[in-house]
N, C-alpha and C positions, 0 to 999 in steps of 0.2 A: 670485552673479555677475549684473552686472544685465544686464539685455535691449536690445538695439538700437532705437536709434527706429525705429515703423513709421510708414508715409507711405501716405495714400492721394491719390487726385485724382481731382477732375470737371470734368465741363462738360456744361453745357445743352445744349439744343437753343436757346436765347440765344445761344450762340457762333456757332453756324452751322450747316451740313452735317456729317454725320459727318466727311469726309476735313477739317475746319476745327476739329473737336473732337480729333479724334485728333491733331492737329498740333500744337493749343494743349498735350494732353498731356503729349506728347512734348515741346512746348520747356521743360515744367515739370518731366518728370520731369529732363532735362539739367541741367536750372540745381540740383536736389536731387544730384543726383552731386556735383555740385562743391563745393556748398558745408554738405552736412548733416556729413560728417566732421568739419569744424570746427566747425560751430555749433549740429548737432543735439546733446540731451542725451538719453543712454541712458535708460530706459521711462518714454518721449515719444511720444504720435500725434501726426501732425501733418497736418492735411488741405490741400491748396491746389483753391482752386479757382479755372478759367480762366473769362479774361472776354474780352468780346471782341477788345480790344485787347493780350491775350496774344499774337494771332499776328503783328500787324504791328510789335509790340514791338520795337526795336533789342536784342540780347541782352546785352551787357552791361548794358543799363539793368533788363533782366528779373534779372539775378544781384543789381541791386544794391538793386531795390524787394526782393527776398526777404532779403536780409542783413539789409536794416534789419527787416524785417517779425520776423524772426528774433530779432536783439537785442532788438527793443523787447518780445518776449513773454517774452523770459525777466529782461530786466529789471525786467519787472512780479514775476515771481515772484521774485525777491531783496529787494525792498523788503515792508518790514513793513505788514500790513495789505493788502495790493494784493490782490485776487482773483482 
């Protein structure tokens, strides 16, 4: 049976304050709720990491930079030869 993607996340002290890291977070871990059941693939890590412009992000543009971010990784691994 295969195993769940696991996910982790960071952020610098480049983001900001802690209460601006923990927010970046959390907007990152929200946007992986929504969208890893559909695009995560079972035993996958997958790490995101906030930047500074994660917290003033408008949030669907945050769901929609990670979809594509998403696709475009496993698109890589469908293709022959890709690394």
């Amino acid at each position: 049976m295969p195993a769940a993607p696991r996910i982790g996340f960071t952020a610098s002290k480049k983001v900001g304050i802690a209460v601006e890291r923990n927010r970046a977070r959390r907007r990152l871990r929200a946007a992986v709720e929504l969208l890893l059941p559909r695009h995560g693939l079972p035993d996958h890590d997958y790490v995101l990491v906030a930047r500074t412009t994660t917290i003033t992000r408008p949030f669907p543009d945050l769901i929609a930079d990670l979809e594509t971010a998403l696709t475009r990784i496993h698109e890589k691994r469908e293709r022959p030869g890709a690394v």
